[in-house]
C-alpha positions in Angstrom: 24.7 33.7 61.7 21.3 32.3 60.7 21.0 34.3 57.4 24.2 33.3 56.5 23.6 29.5 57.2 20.1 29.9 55.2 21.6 31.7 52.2 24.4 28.9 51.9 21.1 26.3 51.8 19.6 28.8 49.2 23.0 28.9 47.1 23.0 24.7 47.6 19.9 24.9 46.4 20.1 27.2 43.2 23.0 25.6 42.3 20.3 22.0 42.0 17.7 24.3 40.0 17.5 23.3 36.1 17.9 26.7 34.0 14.2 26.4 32.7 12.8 26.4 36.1 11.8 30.1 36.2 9.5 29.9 39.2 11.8 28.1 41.7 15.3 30.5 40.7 12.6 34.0 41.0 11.4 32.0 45.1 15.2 31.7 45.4 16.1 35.7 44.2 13.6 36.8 46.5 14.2 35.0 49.6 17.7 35.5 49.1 17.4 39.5 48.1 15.2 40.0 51.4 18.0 38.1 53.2 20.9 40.3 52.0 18.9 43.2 52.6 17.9 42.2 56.1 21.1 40.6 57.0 22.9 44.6 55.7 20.9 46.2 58.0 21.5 44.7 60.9 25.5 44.7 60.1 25.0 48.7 59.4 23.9 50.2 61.9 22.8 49.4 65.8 19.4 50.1 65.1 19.2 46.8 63.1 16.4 45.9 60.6 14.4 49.3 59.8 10.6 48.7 59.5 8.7 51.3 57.9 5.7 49.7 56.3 2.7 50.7 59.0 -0.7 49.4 57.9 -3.4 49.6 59.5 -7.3 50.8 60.7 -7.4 53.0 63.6 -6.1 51.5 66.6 -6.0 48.1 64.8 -2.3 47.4 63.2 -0.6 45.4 61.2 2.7 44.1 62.4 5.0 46.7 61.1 7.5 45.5 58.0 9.8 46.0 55.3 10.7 45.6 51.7 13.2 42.6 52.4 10.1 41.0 55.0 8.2 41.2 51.5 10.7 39.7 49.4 11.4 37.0 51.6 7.7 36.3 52.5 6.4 36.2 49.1 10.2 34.5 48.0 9.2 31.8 50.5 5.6 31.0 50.1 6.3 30.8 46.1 9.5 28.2 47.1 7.1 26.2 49.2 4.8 25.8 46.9 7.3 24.9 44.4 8.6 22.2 46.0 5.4 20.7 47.1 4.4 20.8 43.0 7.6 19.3 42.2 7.0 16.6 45.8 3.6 15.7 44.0 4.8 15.2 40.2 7.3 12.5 41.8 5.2 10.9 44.0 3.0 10.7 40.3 5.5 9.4 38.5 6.9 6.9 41.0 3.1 5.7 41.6 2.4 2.0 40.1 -0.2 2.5 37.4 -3.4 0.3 38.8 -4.9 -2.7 37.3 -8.0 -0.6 36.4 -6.8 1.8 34.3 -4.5 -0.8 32.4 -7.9 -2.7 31.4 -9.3 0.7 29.8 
């Protein structure tokens, strides 16, 4: 029920991204794709979510993943970061401009 509330917030959300904005619709694909794929998984079978990405050194692992984990961990991360440029540029533009740099 989770994955489908987030991938309605992720539809909201696409829906609100400008056409040009290439960075914020390919964060949006890939959360959304890792999503779908998790979310198929679990619906298929009662195994749920297969993992079958082992890394690791000797007795020292990584935790053990997937294609979709990729997708929506990179997907995410890039979105974050998206939004915090996009935050930043307009906190920028809504800043007064300072005495200082009018006098230049």
């Amino acid at each position: 029920m989770l994955t489908i509330a987030a991938l309605v917030i992720l539809a909201q959300l696409y829906r609100a991204t400008p056409a040009r904005d290439i960075a914020r619709t390919l964060a949006i694909a890939l959360v959304s794709g890792g999503a779908i794929g998790n979310l198929i998984d679990r619906v298929r079978g009662p195994q749920g979510v297969v993992d079958f990405i082992d890394i690791g050194i000797g007795d020292m692992r990584w935790p053990t993943f997937n294609v979709a984990d990729m997708a929506v961990s990179t997907g995410a991360i890039l979105l974050a970061w998206v939004l915090w440029g996009e935050e930043r540029s307009e906190r920028s533009a809504a800043a007064p401009v300072s005495r200082a740099s009018n006098m230049s």
